[in-house]
C-alpha positions as CSV (number, residue, x, y, z in Angstrom):
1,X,93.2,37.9,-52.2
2,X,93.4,34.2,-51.2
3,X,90.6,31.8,-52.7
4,X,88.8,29.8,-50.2
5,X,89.3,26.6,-49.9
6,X,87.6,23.4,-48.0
7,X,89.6,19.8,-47.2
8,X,88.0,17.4,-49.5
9,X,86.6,15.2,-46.0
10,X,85.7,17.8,-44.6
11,X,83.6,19.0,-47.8
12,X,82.5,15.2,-47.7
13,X,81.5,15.2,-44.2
14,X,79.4,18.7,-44.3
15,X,77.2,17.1,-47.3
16,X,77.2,14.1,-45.3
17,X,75.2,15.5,-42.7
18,X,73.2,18.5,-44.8
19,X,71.6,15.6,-47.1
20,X,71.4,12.8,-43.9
21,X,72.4,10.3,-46.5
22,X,72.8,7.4,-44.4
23,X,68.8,7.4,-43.7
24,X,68.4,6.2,-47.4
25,X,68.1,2.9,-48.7
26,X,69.5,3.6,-52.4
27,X,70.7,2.1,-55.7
28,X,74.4,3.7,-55.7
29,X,76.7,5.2,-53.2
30,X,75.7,8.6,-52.2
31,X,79.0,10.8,-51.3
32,X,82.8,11.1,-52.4
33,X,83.1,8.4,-55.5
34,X,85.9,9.1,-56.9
35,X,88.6,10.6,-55.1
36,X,90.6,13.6,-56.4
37,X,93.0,16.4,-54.6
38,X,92.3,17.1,-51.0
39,X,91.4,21.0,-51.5
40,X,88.7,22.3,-53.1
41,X,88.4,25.5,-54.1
42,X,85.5,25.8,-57.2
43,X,82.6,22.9,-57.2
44,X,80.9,22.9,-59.9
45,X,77.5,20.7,-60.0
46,X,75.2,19.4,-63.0
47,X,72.8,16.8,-63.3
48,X,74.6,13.7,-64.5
49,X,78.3,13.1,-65.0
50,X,79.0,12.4,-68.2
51,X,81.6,12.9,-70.3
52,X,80.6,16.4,-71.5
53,X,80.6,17.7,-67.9
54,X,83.4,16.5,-66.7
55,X,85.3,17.8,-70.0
56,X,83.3,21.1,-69.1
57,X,84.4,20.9,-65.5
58,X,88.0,20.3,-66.1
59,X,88.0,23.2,-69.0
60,X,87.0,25.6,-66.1
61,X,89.1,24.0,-63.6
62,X,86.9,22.4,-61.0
63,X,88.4,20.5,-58.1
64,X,85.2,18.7,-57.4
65,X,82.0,17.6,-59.4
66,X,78.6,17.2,-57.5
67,X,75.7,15.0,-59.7
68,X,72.9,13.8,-59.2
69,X,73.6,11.0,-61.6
70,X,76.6,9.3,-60.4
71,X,78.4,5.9,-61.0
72,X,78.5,2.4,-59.5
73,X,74.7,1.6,-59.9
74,X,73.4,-1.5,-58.8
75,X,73.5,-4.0,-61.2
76,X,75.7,-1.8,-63.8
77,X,78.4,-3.8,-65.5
78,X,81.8,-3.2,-63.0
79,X,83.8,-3.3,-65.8
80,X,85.9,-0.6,-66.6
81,X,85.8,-0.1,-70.4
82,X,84.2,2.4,-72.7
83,X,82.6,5.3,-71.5
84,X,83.1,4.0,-68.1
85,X,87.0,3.7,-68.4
86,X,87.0,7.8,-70.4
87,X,85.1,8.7,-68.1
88,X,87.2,7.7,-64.5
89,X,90.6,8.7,-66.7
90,X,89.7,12.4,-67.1
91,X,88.2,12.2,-63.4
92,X,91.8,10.8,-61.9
93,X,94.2,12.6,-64.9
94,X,93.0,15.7,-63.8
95,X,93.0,15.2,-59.9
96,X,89.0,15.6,-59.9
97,X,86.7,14.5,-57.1
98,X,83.2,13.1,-58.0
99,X,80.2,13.3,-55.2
100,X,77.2,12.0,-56.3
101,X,73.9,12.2,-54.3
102,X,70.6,10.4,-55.7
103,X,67.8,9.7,-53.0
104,X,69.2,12.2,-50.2
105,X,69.2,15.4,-53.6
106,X,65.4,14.3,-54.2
107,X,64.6,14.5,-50.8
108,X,65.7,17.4,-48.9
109,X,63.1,19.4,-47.5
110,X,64.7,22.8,-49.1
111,X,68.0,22.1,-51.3
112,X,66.5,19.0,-53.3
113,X,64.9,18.3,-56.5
114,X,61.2,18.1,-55.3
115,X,61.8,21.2,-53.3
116,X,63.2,23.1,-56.2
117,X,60.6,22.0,-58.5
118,X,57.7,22.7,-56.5
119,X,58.9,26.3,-55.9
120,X,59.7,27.1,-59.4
121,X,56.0,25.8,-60.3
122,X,53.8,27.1,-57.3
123,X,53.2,23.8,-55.5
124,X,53.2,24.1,-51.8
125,X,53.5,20.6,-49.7
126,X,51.7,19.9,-47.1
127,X,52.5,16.4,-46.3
128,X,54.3,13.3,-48.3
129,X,53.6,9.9,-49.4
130,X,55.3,6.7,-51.4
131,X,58.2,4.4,-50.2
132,X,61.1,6.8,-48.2
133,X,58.6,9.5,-48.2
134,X,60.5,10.7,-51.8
135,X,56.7,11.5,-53.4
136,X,55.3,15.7,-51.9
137,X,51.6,16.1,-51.9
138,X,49.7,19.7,-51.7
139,X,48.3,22.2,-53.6
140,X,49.3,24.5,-56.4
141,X,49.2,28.2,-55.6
142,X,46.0,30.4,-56.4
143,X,47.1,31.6,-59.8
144,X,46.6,27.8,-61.3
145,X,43.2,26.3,-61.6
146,X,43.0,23.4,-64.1
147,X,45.5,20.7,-65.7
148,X,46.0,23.1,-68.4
149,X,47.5,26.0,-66.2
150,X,50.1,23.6,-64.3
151,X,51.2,22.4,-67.6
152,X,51.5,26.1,-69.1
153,X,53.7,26.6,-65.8
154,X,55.8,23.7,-66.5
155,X,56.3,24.8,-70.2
156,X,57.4,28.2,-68.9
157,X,59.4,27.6,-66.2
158,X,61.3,24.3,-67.4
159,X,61.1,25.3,-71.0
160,X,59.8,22.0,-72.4
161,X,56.3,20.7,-73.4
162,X,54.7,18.0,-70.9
163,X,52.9,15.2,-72.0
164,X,49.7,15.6,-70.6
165,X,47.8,12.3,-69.7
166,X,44.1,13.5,-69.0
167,X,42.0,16.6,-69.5
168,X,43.5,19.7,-69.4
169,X,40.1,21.7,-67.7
170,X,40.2,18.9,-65.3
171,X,40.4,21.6,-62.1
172,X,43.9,20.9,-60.3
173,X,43.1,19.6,-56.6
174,X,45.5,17.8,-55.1
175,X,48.9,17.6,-56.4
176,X,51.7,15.5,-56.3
177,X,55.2,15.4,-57.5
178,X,58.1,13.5,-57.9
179,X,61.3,14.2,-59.9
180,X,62.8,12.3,-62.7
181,X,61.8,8.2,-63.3
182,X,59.2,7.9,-60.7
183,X,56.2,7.1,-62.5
184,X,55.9,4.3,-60.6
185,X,54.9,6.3,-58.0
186,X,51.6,7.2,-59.5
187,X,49.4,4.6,-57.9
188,X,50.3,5.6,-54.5
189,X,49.9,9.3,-55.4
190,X,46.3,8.7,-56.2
191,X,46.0,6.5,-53.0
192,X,47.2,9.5,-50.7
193,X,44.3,11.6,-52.6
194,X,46.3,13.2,-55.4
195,X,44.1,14.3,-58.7
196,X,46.8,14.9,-60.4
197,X,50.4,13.6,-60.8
198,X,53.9,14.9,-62.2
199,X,57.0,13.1,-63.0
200,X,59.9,13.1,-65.0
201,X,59.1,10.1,-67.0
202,X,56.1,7.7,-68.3
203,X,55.3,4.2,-68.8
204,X,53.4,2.6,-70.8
205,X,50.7,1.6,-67.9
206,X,51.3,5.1,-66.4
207,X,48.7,5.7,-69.2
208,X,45.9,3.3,-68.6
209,X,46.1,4.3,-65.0
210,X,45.5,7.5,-65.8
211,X,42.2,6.8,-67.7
212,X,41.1,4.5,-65.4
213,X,41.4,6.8,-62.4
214,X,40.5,9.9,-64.1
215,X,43.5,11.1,-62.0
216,X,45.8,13.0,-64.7
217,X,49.8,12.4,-65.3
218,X,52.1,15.3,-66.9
219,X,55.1,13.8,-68.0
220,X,58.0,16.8,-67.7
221,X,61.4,15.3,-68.7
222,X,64.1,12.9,-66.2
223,X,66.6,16.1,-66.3
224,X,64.5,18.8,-66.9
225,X,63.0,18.3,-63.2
226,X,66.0,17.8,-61.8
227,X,68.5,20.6,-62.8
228,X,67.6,22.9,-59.8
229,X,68.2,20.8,-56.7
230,X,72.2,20.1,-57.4
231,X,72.2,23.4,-58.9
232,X,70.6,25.1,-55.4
233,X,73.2,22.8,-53.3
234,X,76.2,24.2,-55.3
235,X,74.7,27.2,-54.6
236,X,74.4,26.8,-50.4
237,X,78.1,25.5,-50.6
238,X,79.3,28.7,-51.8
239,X,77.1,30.9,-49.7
240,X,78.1,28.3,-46.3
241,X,81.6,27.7,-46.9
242,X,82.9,30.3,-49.2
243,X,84.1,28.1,-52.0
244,X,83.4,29.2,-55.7
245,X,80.4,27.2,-57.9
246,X,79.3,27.0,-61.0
247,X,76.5,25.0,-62.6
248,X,76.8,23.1,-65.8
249,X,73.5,22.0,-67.6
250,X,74.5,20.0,-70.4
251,X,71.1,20.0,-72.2
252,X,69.4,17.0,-72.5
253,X,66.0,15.8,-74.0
254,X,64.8,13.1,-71.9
């Protein structure tokens, strides 16, 4: 039986369109960034392309890597030494194609990271808020209560300890969410009426907003919130075009 296989464009097109990535206003190039051999057969995604995936990806023989966490960020050195330069050789020695898709992967209404997130921890959104509409406001499902609870959720389902900025039998009201480094988001999530606040990361004035607002913060992890939306694109691929996927998490603490 013959493998299915997709035209590279045609792959690049498809993801094009699913994730609307021209409507974004972002800090790297969202789509094909490295280009590799022209039919794909196996994707497999992970959060970030390092090293370790892409020797992971190659080992299994991916045609294409998706991320989350691409290359060519603005302001990044354009040099192409170190990491950078291992990185690109195993990429274009072993034929690879890189896609890469930051803004568009937090965004989408069912595939992306705030999406994913809020299904695996109960939170249902009913409207959003913040610059490109990336931040989700709601409510967290019957079962959680309190700070406490949502931060008992988040230790079960994403299998780290949040830090929890505020009190813990503060009762949950409105939530909001938003994956990986946007802590910086957390003043506008009080201002659209949020109680309480999760991110990936923290800052250190994330904390004295949190006091002074009485509004609490639960910081979760940069990759520990955002494994599931690349992970539930690979996913749609396979089940839309019939090509083979499998997701890497190459574990990572921050």
């Amino acid at each position: 039986m013959n493998q299915k296989t997709v035209l590279r464009d045609d792959l690049a097109n498809f993801l094009a369109a699913e994730l609307d990535i021209n409507r974004f206003r972002d800090y790297c190039p969202n789509g094909l960034q490295v280009e590799g051999r022209d039919r794909i057969g196996l994707v497999v995604t992970g959060v970030t392309a390092s090293l370790a995936l892409l020797e992971a990806a190659r080992d299994v023989g991916a045609d294409a890597v998706i991320v989350h966490h691409g290359y060519f960020w603005r302001g990044e050195d354009a040099r192409v030494i170190g990491p950078s330069q291992r990185r690109l050789k195993l990429l274009l020695a072993n034929d690879i194609n890189l896609f890469a898709y930051h803004l568009p992967l937090d965004a989408h209404p069912e595939l992306g990271n705030n999406a994913q997130l809020g299904k695996r921890l109960g939170l249902i959104m009913d409207t959003r808020f913040a610059e490109q509409d990336l931040g989700w406001l709601g409510r967290a499902d019957a079962s959680m209560r309190t700070v406490g609870d949502l931060a008992s959720a988040i230790e079960r389902e994403l299998g780290r300890v949040p830090l929890v900025i505020g009190d813990i039998s503060q009762p949950l009201g409105r939530v909001a969410w938003c994956t990986g480094a946007a802590q910086h988001a957390f003043g506008d999530a009080i201002a659209a009426g949020a109680s309480v606040y999760l991110s990936g990361e923290i800052s250190e004035q994330t904390v004295h907003l949190a006091h002074e607002s009485h509004a609490a913060y639960l910081a979760c992890g940069h990759h520990a919130t955002e494994r599931y939306g690349v992970r539930a694109l690979g996913d749609y691929l396979a089940a839309h075009l019939g090509i083979r996927h499998q997701f890497i998490d190459i574990p990572n603490p921050v």
